[in-house]
N, C-alpha and C positions, 0 to 999 in steps of 0.2 A: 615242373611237376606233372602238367598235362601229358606232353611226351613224353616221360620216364614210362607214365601208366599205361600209353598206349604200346611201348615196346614191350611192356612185361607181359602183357594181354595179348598179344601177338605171337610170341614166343612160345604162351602158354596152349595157344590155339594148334601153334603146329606143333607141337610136337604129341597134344595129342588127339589129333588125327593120323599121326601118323600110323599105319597098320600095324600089328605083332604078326612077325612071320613065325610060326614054326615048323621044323622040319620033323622027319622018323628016326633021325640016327639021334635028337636031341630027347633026352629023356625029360630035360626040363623046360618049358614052352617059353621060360624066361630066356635062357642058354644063349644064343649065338648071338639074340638083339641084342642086349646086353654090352657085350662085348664091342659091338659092330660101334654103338651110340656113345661108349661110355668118351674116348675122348671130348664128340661135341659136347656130352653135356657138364663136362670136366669145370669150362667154363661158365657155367650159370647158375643160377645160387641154389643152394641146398635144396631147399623145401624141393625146385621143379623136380631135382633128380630124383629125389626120395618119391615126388609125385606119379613120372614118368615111368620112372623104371621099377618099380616095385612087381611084386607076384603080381598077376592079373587076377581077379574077381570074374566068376560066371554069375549068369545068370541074374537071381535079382539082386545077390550082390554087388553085380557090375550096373545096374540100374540105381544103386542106392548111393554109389559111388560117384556116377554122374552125375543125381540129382542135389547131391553134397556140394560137387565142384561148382553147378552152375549157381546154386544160392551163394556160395561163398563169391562168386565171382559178383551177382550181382549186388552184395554186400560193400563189397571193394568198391562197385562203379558206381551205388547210393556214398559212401563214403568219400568217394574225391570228387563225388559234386558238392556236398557239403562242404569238403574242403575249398574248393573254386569259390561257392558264393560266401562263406564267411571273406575271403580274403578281399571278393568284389566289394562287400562291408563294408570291412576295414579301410581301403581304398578310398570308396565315397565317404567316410566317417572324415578321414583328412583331409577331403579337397574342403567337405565341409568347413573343419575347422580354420584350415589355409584362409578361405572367404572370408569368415565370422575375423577372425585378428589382423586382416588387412583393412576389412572396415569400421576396427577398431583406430591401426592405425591412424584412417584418415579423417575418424574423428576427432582422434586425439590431435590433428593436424589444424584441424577447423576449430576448435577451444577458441575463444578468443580470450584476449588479454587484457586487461583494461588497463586506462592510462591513468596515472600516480596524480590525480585533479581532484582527489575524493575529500579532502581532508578538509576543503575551501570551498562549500558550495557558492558560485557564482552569482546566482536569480536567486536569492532567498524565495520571492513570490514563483519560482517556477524553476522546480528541479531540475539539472543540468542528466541529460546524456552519459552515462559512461563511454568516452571514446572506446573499441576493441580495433586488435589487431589481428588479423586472418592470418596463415602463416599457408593459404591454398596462392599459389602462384598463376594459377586458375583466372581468380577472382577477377583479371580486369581484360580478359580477351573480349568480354562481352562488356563495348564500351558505354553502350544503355544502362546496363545494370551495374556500373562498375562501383560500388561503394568507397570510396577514399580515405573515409575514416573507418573502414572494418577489414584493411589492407595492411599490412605492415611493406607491402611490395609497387613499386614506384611505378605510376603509371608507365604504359612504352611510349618510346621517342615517337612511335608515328601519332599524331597529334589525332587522325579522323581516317577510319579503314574506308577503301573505293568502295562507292556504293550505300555510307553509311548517313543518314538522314540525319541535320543540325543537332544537335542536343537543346533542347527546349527545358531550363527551370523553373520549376514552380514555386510557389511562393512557399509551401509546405515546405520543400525541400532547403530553399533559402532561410528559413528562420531553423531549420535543422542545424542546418552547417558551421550556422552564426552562432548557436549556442553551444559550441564548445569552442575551450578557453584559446589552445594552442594551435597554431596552423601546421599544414603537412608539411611531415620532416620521414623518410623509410628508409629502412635499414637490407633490404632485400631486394631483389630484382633492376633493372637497367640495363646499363650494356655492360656492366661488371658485377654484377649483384650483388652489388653492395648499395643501392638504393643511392642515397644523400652523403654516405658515408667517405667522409674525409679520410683517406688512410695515409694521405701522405701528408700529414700532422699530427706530429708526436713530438716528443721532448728534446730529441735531436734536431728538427726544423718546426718549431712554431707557428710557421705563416706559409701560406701557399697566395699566389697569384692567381689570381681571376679574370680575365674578361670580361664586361659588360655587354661591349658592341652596340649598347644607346648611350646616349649621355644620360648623367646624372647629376641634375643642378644639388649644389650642397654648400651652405653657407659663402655665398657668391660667384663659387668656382662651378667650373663643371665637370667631371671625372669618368670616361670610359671604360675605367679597371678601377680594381679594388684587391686590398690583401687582405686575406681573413687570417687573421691568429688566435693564436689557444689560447692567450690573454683577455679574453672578452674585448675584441675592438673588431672594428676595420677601417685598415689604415690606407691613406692615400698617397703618405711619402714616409720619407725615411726618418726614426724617430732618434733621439739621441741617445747614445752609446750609454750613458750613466744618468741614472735619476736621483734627485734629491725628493725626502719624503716632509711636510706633505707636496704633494704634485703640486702644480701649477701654471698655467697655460693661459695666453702664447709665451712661451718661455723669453724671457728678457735677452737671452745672450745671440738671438738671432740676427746674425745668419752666422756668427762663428759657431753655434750651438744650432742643430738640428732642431727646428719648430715643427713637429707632424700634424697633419692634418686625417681625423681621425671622428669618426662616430662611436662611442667608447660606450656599451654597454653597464659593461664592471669592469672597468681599468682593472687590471690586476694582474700578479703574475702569478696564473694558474699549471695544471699539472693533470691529465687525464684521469679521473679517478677509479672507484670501482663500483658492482653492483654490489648492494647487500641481499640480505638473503630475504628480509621481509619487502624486497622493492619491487610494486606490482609490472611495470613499465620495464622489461627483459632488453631493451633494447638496446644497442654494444654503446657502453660510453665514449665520449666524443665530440668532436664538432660534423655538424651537419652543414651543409649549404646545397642550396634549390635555386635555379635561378628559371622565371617562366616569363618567356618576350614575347609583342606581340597579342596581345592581350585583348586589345579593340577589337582583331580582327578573326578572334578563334570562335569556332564554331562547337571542337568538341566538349566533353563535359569537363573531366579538370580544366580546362582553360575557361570557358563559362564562370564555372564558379568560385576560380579561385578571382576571376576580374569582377562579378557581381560581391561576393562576399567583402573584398577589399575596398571597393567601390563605397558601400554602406557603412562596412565599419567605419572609415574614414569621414564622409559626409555627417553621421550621425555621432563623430567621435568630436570634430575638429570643427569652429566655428568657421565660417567663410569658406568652405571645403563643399559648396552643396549644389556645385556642375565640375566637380573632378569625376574625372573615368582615368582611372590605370590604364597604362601602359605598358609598362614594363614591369617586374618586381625579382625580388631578392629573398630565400627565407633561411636566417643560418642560423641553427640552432647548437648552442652548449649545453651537452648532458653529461650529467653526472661529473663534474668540475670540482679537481681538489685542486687545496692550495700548494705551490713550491715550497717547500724545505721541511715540510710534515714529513715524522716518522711514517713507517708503515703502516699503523694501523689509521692514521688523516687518510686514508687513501680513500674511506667510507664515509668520511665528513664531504659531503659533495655538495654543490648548489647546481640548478637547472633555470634556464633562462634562456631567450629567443628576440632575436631581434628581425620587423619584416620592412623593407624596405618598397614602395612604391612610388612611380613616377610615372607622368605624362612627356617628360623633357621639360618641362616648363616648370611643373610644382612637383616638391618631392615632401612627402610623409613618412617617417620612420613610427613602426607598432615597438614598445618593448615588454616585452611578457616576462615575468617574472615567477617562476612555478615555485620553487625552492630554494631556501639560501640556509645553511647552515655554517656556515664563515665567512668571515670579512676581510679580515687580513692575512700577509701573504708574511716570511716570517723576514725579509727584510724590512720589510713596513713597519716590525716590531708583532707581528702573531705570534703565537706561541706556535711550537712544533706541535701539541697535539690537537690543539681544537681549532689555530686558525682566528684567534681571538685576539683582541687588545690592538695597540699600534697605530694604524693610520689605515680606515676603512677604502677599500677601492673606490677610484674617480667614476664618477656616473655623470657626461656631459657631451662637449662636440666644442671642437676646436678647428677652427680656420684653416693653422697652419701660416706659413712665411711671417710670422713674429705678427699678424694684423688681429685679429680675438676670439674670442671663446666665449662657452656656455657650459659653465655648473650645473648640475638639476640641484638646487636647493629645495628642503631641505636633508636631502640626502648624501648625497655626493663626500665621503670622506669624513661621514659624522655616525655616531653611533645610530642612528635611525634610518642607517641604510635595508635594517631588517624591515623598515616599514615600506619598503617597496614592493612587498610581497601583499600585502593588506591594504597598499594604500592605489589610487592612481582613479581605478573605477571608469574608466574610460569605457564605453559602452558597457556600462553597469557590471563589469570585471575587476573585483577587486585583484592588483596584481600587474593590470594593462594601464600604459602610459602612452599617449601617441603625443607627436612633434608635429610642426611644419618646420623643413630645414633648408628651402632651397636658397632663400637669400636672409633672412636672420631667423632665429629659433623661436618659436611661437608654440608655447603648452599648448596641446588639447584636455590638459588635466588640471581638476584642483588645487589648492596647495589645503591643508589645513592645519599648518601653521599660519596663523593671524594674528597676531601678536607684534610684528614689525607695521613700521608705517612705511607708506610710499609705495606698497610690493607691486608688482607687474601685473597691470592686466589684460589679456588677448580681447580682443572684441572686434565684430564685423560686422556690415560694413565699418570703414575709420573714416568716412564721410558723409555727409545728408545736407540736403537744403536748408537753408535758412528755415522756411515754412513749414519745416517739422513733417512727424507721419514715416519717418524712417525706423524700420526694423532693427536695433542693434541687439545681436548676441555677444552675452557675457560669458565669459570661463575667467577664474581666477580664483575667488575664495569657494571652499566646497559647500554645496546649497543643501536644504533641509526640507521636502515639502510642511508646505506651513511658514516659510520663512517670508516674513519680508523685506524686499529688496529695491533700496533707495538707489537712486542714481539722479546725481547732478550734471549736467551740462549747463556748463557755463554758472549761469546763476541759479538757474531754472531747475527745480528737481520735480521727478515723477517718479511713482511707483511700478518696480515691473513684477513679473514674475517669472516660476521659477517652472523650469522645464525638463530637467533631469538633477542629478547630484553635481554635474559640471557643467550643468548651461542653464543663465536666466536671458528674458528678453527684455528689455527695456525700449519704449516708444518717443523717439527726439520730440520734442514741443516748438513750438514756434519759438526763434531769436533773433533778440535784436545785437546781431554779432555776424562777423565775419573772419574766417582766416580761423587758426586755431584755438581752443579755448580746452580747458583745462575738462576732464570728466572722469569722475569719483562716483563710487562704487562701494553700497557701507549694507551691510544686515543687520536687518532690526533696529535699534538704538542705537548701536556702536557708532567709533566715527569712520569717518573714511578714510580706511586703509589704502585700498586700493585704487589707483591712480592711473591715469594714460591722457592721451592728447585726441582730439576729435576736431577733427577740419569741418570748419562749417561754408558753406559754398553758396554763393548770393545764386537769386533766379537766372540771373544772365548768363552763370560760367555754368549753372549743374545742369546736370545729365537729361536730355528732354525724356520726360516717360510719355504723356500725351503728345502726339502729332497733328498736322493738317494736312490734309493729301493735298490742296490744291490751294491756291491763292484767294477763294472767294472769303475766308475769314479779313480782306483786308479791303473789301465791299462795302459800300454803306447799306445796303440792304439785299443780302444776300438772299437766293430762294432757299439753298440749305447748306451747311457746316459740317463736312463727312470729316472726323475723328478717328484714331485707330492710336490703338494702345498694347504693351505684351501681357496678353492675359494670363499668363503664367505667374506674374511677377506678382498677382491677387493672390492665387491659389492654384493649384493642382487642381482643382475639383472645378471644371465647365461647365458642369451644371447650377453653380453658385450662382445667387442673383447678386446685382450690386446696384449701386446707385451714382447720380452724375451733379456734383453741385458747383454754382458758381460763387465763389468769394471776391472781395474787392480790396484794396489800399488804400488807407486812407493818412494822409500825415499833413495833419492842419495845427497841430499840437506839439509839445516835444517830446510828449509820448505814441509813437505809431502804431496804430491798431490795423489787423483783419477783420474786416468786418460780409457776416454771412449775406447775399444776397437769396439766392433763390436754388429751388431743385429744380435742376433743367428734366433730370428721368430719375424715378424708383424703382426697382422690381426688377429689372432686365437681365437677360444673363448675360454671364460672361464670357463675350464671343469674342474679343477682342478689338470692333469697330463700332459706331454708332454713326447716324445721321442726325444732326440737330437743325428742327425748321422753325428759324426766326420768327416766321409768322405766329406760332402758337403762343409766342408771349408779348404781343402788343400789346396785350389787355392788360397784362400783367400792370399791377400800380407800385412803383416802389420811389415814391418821388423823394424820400432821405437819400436817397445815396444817388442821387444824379450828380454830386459831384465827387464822381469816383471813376478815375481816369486811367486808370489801372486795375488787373486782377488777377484770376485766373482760376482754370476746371481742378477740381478734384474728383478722382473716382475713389470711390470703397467700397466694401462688401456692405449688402445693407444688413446681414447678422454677422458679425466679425466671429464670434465666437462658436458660432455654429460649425465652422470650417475649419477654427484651430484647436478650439480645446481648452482654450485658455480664454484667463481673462486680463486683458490690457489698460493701462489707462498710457496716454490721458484722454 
């Protein structure tokens, strides 16, 4: 446009400047120019010629004429500068708008999504998180700030960028992480971006192969690979070609018949399902698997806190779990899971479910999360095709394999109150969560609350203690009630414990006169004793020393002093506790044998671990009843027990 304007205003300039010649022989002063120009201006548009060549104007017509042309001309060149800066306008109008809906885009990119946990709050006393999922692939180059749960995108394989300083957790940050339900599964990014996402499982091959590269103890064996299939398991060996329903395991016909060894979530034979449309959780259905090794010794932040969070869940899930550290772990999750032989529309009856596997090599702990179940059976089982109903509910347990045993989770497992494993389990105050010990027999870390059978299984740790009592046992077995109280017998002897979450009471051994195993029952309130296990009781001579003598002068007849050392951990966490030091004695003159108290050797002291004790400060001491007590021995304990736990214990 610019150059069109400047050739026409060019054009318009020479020609008129150019002179009008006239001659004498021309009677009309137009005449010969005329002629001379008419080709060149043949070419150029009307108006000039009609401009150029017309009669000439004298005088102040020829002035009026001029002053015509140059307003008009500067009309023209106010005119195409309007024209220029409207078009500069419109220009900057669209880069404008280009900006404005690019950074609409990439808000629309950052929306987060929340995860489908709403329906079940977790902490009644302390509302749960909504997990969200980022969909900025952004979000984890910056490994400080990396959020894991406001990611849908999997952290990258380099575990700690050169240069980047330990990741340090905070305890804020640790009860964050803990309180939500399901652990990390992504569907984005990695070295195929496809986060966690299994793609080569679908209904043409069900199971992929895994590597471990640790061991992993499991119901005695030990297994460095694993298969994950779309059947809710993972299997360890080959299962058999045909089932009979209901399941049953270890199957009898072993070894002409295939016995698998297998950690079996929801037995079943499932079918990829689909999303619906009210389904908050966008994430492509499927099997997921994570696997994070290595654990002890990671610095950055996912690895941090996927070993601190597992760490705690565990310890605080599982009785006798309370100096486990991870090692290794596993996280495979089934989303959105229809059953096999459903019409088309079963494809939207789905259930969601996760199973997290951790290990030291030594001790293994399976989590299983249960988010949603809207079917149970599959349509050979006897489901129906549309809902997935009726028939013979999927196996929920963990089986050995080579025809030697197995483990049901009663009472679930293949019975209509498998939907109760979505509400039931409560494992770190999660209705939904169920955790195991699995490495050499299966040991709940969950309630049952069916009570109603006699005999049922109870987990408890230690399954040892001194004859002389003062042993710590946690209980897991019937589900607890604060306000409950809770008997327990050993041997003959019963005391009252109490009760420390919905799946764990403590109960305090008392002194017995027993050794070698004795039977210990376990009853709430009134009722009787349901719950039943075996408790080894250990004379002075075989158990465990807790108090030491660093040196031989305890075997002095008159020593100058008695240095003691003990693990003061084993009192409390807390070193700044005061405790106290007493001496008891033996006495069995009768065919009843009594402890009898003698004296406090110290009150008050903390708890450092060591003490010195000087003979001399109790000469004076008079206790002339028990001079004939030839036997005895030190007790330590906190002198306010309850100040440090929280609770109150007898006996």
């Amino acid at each position: 446009m610019a150059n069109n304007y400047c050739y026409y205003l060019a054009a318009c300039l020479a020609l008129y400047a150019y002179p009008v010649v006239t001659q004498n022989n021309f009677n009309d002063p137009y005449g010969q120019n005329a002629q001379q120009y008419y080709q060149q201006a043949q070419q150029r548009p009307q108006d000039l010629i009609d401009q150029q060549f017309s009669r000439p104007l004298y005088g102040f017509q020829e002035n009026q004429r001029q002053a015509q042309q140059q307003q008009q001309q500067q009309q023209q060149q106010q005119l195409q500068q309007q024209q220029l800066q409207l078009q500069l306008q419109q220009q900057q109008q669209q880069r404008l708008q280009q900006q404005q809906q690019q950074q609409q885009r990439l808000q629309q990119q950052q929306q987060p999504l929340p995860q489908p946990r709403l329906q079940q709050p977790r902490l009644p006393q302390q509302p749960m998180r909504n997990p969200n999922f980022n969909q900025n692939p952004t979000f984890f180059q910056e490994r400080q700030n990396y959020n894991s749960f406001a990611s849908r995108y999997a952290p990258p394989t380099l575990r700690l960028q050169a240069g980047s300083a330990p990741y340090v957790l905070t305890e804020e940050r640790l009860a964050e992480i803990r309180e939500e339900f399901m652990y990390w599964y992504f569907d984005r990014g990695g070295d195929n971006d496809l986060g966690d996402y299994q793609t080569d499982i679908h209904g043409s091959m069900p199971q992929i192969h895994k590597n471990f590269n640790f061991q992993l103890p499991f119901f005695g064996f030990r297994f460095n690979y694993t298969r994950v299939s779309m059947n809710g398991y993972l299997e360890f060996s080959d299962p058999p070609k045909h089932y009979r329903y209901p399941l049953s395991f270890p199957i009898k016909e072993w070894p002409k018949k295939n016995d698998p060894s297998f950690i079996g979530i929801f037995y079943s034979k499932c079918r990829i399902g689909s999303l619906r449309t009210d389904d908050i959780d966008r994430r492509k259905p499927g099997v997921y698997f994570r696997m994070e090794r290595d654990l002890q010794a990671r610095t950055d932040q996912f690895g941090v806190e996927m070993r601190e969070r597992l760490m705690w869940d565990i310890r605080e899930g599982v009785v006798g779990a309370d100096s486990f550290v991870p090692k290794h772990s596993a996280i495979i999750t089934w989303k959105n899971m229809s059953f096999a032989g459903g019409i088309d529309n079963s494809l939207y009856r789905t259930n969601t479910f996760q199973m997290i596997l951790a290990t030291d090599e030594v001790f293994t702990y399976a989590i299983f999360n249960y988010v949603d179940m809207q079917w149970t059976s599959h349509t050979e089982a006897g489901g129906d095709t549309t809902g997935g109903e009726g028939g013979v509910p999927a196996f929920v347990g963990f089986n050995a394999g080579n025809g030697t045993r197995s483990f049901e989770y009663y009472p679930y497992s293949q019975r209509s109150t498998i939907r109760d494993l979505v509400g039931r389990g409560w494992a770190n105050n999660f209705p939904g969560r169920h955790i195991f010990r699995i490495d050499e027999n299966i040991m709940l870390g969950t309630c049952n609350k069916d009570i109603a059978g006699t005999n049922l299984p109870l987990v408890f740790a230690p399954e040892s203690g001194n004859m002389l009592g003062g042993t710590v046992v946690n209980i897991t077995g019937p589900c607890f009630e604060p306000g409950d109280k809770v008997r327990c017998k050993f041997d003959t002897e019963e005391v009252v414990g109490t009760v420390v979450n919905r799946n764990r009471a403590v109960c305090i051994q008392p002194f017995l006169m027993a050794e070698g195993y004795v039977i210990f029952d376990v009853a709430i309130g009134d009722e009787k004793y349901n719950w039943k296990g075996k408790y080894f009781v250990e004379t002075p001579a075989t158990a465990t020393e807790r108090i030491r003598f660093q040196d031989s002068a305890i075997r002095e007849r008159k020593p100058k002093e008695i240095k003691i050392t003990w693990e003061k951990q084993n009192l409390t966490t807390n070193f700044d506790a005061q405790i106290q030091i007493s001496l008891y004695g033996y006495r069995e003159v009768t065919i009843a044998p009594e402890l009898v108290f003698i004296d406090v050797i110290a009150t008050n002291i903390p708890n450092s671990g060591e003490y010195i004790i000087s003979p001399a400060t109790f000469e004076d001491r008079d206790n002339v009843q028990n001079l004939d007590l030839t036997f005895g021995f030190l007790q330590i304990q906190l002198s306010n027990p309850t100040m440090y736990s929280g609770i109150s214990i007898s006996p």
